[in-house]
C-alpha positions as CSV (number, residue, x, y, z in Angstrom):
1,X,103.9,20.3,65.8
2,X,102.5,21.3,68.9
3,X,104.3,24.3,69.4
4,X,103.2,25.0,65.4
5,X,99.7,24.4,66.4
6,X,100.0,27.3,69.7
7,X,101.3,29.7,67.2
8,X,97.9,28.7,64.7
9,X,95.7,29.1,67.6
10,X,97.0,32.1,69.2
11,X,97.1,34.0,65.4
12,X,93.0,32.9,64.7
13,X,92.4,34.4,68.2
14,X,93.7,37.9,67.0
15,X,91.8,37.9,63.8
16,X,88.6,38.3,65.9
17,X,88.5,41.5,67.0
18,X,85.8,44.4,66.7
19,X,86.3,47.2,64.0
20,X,85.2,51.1,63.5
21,X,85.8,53.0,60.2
22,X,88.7,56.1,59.6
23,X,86.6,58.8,58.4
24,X,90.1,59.9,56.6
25,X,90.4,56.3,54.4
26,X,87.7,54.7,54.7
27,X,89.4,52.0,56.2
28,X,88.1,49.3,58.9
29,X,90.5,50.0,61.9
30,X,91.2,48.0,65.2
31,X,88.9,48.9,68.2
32,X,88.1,46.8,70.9
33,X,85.2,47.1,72.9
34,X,86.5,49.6,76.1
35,X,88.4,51.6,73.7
36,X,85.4,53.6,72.7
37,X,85.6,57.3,72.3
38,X,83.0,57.3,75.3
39,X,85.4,55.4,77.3
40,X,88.8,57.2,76.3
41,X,87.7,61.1,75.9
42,X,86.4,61.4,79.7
43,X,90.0,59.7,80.9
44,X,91.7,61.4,78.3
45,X,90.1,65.1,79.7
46,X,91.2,63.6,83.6
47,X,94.8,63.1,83.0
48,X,95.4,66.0,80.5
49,X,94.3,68.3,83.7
50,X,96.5,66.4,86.1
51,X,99.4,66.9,83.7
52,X,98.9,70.7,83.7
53,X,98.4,70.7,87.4
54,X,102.0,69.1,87.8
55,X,104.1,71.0,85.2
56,X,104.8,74.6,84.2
57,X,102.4,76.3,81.5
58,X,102.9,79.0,80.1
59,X,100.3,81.2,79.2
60,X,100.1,85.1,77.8
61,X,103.3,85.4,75.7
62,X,103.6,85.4,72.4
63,X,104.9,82.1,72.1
64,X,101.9,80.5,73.7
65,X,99.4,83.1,71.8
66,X,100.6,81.3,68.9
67,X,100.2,77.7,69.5
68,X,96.4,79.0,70.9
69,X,96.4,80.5,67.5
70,X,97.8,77.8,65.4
71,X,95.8,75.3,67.1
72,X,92.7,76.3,66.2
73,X,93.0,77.3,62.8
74,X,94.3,73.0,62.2
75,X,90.8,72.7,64.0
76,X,88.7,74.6,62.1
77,X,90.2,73.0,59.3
78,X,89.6,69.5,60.5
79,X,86.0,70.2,60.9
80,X,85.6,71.8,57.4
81,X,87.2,68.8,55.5
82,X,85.3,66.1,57.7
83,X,81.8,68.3,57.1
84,X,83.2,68.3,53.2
85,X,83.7,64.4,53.1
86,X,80.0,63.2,55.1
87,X,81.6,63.3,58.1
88,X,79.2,66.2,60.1
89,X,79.7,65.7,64.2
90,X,82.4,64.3,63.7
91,X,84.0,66.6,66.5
92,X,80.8,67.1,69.0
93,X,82.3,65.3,71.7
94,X,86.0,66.7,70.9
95,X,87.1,69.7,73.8
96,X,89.8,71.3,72.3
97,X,92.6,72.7,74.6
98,X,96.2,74.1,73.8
99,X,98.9,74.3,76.4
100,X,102.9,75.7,75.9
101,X,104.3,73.7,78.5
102,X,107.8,74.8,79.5
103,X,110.4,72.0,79.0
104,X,113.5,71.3,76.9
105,X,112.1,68.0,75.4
106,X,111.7,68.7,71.7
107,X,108.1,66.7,71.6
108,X,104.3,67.5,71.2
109,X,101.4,65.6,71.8
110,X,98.0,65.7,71.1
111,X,95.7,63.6,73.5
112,X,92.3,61.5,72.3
113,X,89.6,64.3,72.6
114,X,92.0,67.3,71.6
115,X,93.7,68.1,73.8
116,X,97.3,69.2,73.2
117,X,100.6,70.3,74.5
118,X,103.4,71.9,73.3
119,X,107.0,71.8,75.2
120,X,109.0,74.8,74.7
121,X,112.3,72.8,73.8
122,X,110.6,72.2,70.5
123,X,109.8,76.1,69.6
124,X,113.9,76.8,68.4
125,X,113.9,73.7,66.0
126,X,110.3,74.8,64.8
127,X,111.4,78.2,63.8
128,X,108.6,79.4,62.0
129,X,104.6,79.0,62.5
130,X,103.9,77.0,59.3
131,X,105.8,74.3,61.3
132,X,104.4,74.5,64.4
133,X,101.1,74.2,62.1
134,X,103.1,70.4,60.5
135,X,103.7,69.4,64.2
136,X,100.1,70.8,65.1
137,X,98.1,69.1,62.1
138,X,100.2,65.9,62.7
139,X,99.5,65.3,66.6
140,X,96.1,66.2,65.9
141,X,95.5,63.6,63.1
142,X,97.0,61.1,65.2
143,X,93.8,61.8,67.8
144,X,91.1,62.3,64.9
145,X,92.2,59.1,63.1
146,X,91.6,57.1,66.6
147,X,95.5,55.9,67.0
148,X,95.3,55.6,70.4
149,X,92.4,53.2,70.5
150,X,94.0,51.3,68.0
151,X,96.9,51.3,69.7
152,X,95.2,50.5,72.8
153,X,93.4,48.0,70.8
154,X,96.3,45.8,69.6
155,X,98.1,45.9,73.0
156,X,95.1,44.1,74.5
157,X,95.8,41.7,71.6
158,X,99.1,41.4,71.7
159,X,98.3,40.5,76.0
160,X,96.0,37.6,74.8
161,X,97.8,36.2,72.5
162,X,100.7,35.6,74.8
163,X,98.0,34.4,77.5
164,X,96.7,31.9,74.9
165,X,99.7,30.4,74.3
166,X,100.9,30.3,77.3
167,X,97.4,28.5,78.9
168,X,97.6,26.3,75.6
169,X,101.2,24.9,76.1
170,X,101.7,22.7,79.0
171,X,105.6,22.0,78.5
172,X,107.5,24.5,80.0
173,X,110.5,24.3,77.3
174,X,107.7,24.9,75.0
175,X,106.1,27.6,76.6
176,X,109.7,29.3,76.8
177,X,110.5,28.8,72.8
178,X,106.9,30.2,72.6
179,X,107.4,33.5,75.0
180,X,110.5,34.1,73.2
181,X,109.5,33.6,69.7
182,X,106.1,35.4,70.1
183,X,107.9,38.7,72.1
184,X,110.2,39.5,69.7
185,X,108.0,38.8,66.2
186,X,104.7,40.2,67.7
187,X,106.8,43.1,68.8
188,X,109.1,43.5,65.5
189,X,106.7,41.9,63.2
190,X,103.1,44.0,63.8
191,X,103.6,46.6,66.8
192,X,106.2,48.3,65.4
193,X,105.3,48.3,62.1
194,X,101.7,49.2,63.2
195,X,103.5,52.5,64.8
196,X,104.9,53.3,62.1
197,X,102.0,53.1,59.8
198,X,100.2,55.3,62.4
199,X,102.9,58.0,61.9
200,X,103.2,58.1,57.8
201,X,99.4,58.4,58.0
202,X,99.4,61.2,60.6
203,X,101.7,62.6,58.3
204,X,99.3,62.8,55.5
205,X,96.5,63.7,57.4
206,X,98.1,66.1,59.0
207,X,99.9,68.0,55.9
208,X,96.1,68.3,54.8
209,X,94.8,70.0,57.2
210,X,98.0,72.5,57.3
211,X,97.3,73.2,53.9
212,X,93.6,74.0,54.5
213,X,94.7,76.1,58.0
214,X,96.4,78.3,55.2
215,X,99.7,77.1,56.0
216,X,102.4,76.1,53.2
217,X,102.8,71.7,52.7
218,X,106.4,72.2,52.0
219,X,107.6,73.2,55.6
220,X,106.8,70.1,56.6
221,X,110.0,68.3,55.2
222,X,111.7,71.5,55.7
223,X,111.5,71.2,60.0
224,X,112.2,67.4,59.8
225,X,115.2,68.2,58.3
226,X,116.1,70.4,60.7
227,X,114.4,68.0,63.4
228,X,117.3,65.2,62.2
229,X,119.9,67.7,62.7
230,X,118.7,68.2,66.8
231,X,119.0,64.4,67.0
232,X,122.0,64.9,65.7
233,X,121.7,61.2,63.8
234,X,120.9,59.1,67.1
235,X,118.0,57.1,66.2
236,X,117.7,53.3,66.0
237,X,117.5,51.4,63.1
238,X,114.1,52.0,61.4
239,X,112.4,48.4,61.8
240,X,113.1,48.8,65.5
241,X,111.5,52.1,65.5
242,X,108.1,53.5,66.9
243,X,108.7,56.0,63.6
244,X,109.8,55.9,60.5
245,X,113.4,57.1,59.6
246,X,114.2,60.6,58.9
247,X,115.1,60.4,55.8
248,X,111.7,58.0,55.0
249,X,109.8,60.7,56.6
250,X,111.1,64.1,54.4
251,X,110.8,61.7,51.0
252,X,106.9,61.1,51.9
253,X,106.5,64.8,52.8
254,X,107.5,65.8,49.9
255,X,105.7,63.5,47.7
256,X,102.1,64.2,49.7
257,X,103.2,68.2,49.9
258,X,101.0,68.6,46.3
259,X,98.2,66.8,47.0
260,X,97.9,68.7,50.2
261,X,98.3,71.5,48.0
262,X,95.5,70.5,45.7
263,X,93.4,69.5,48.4
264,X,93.8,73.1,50.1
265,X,92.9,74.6,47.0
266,X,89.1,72.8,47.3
267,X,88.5,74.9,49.7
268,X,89.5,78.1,48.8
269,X,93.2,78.3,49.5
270,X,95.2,79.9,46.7
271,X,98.0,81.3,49.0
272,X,99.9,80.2,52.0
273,X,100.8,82.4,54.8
274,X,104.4,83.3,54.3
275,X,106.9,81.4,56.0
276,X,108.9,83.9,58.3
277,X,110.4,83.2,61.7
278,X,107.9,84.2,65.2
C-alpha cells in the first residue's frame, strides 16, 4: 500500500505543471517555468555558433545555395499561415540561419529560434528539393510548435517524480521496486510516446508549410520510403522508439498530403514546383 501510495503522490505532483498554447492546435502544451523562449533562444543562438565553429560548413555551392533557398521559402511560409491564423509576431524573436554541414549522417535539425543544419549524408537519399523542403518544413515545425521546451519540460518532470518517490520511500527494497518500476513505465509509458506524438505532429505541420512554400505534399512519403531503404530495416520496435515506424509515418503522410494540399491552395497555390532531381 505504501509503495501504491508513492506511485499516487509522485503522479499528482506531475499534473502541476505550467502550460503555454500551440499556435498550430490550439492546444495547452507542457512548459515549465526556465523553458521560456527568452530563456532557450539566447542558448539556443550560443551553441548553434559553437557547433559551426567545430565542424565543416559548406557554403557557395549549389548544394548549400539550395538549402539557403529552401529554407527560407518554409519561413516565409510559416509566417504567412501564423499572420493568416491570429498569430502576427509570432517569429520576432526567431533568427533564422541555414548551414550544409558536411557529414555522412543522414539527419537534419532545426534548433529553438531557427536555426538549422543540414548534413550532406542526407542530400543522396533526399534527391530532389521538394524533399529537402519535407525535411525542411518538418525540423522547422518541430522549433515553431515549442518541442524542445516541452521536451525539456517533461524531463524536469520525469527528474522529480523519481526524486519524490525516492525522498517519499524510506525502505530501501521499496525504493528499488519503485526506481525500477518508475524507469521503465515513465520512460515506455509517456516519454516515448510523447516523442513520438512530437514527430506525427511535426509531420503535419511541417507538410503544411511545404505545401504553402510551393512545394508538392506527396514527396513527403515518397523520401521516407526511400529514407527506410538507407536504414535498410534497422530500427527498433516502434513503442521503444523516439519515432514512429516507417511504415506508420508514409500511411499519415499520405492521408495529411490533401489537406496540405487544400490548405496551400488558401493561399494562392494552384501548382507545385515540379519534382526533378538538384
Amino acid at each position: 500500500m505504501k509503495f501504491k501510495s508513492s506511485i499516487t503522490l509522485v503522479l499528482t505532483l506531475l499534473i502541476f505543471f505550467s502550460c503555454a498554447t500551440n499556435p498550430f492546435t490550439g492546444k495547452s502544451t507542457l512548459a515549465l517555468p526556465g523553458t521560456e523562449n527568452s530563456s532557450l533562444f539566447p542558448t539556443s543562438f550560443a551553441q548553434y555558433n559553437q557547433f559551426l565553429n567545430e565542424n565543416n560548413v559548406i557554403t557557395g555551392t549549389t548544394e548549400a545555395q539550395m538549402i539557403t533557398r529552401v529554407g527560407q521559402r518554409i519561413a516565409v511560409a510559416a509566417e504567412r499561415w501564423l499572420n493568416a491564423n491570429g498569430n502576427q509576431g509570432y517569429l520576432n524573436d526567431y533568427q533564422w540561419d541555414y548551414n550544409l554541414v558536411k557529414d555522412d549522417v543522414i539527419n537534419a535539425w532545426c534548433m529553438p529560434g531557427g536555426k538549422i543544419v543540414f548534413y550532406t549524408g542526407i542530400l543522396p537519399v533526399a534527391e530532389n528539393e521538394a524533399a529537402i523542403a519535407a525535411i525542411m518544413g518538418h525540423e522547422v515545425a518541430h522549433a515553431l510548435a515549442n518541442h524542445g521546451q516541452q521536451r525539456m519540460s517533461a524531463g524536469m518532470l520525469q527528474q522529480i517524480g523519481a526524486v519524490a518517490g525516492n525522498i517519499v520511500l524510506k525502505d530501501d527494497n521499496d525504493r528499488a521496486l519503485f526506481n525500477q518500476a518508475y524507469g521503465v513505465g515513465s520512460q515506455v509509458g509517456v516519454m516515448l510516446p510523447f516523442s513520438r506524438s512530437h514527430e506525427t505532429e511535426a509531420d503535419r505541420i511541417g507538410l503544411i508549410l511545404t505545401g504553402i512554400a510551393g512545394y508538392n505534399p506527396d514527396e513527403a512519403a515518397n523520401l521516407w520510403r526511400r529514407m527506410g531503404e538507407a536504414s535498410g530495416g534497422q530500427a527498433p520496435p516502434e513503442f521503444l522508439s523516439t519515432h514512429p515506424a516507417t511504415a506508420t509515418r508514409i500511411a499519415n503522410l499520405e492521408a495529411l498530403a490533401p489537406t496540405a494540399k487544400a490548405e496551400a491552395k488558401k493561399f494562392g497555390v494552384q501548382s507545385f514546383r515540379p519534382v526533378t532531381p538538384y
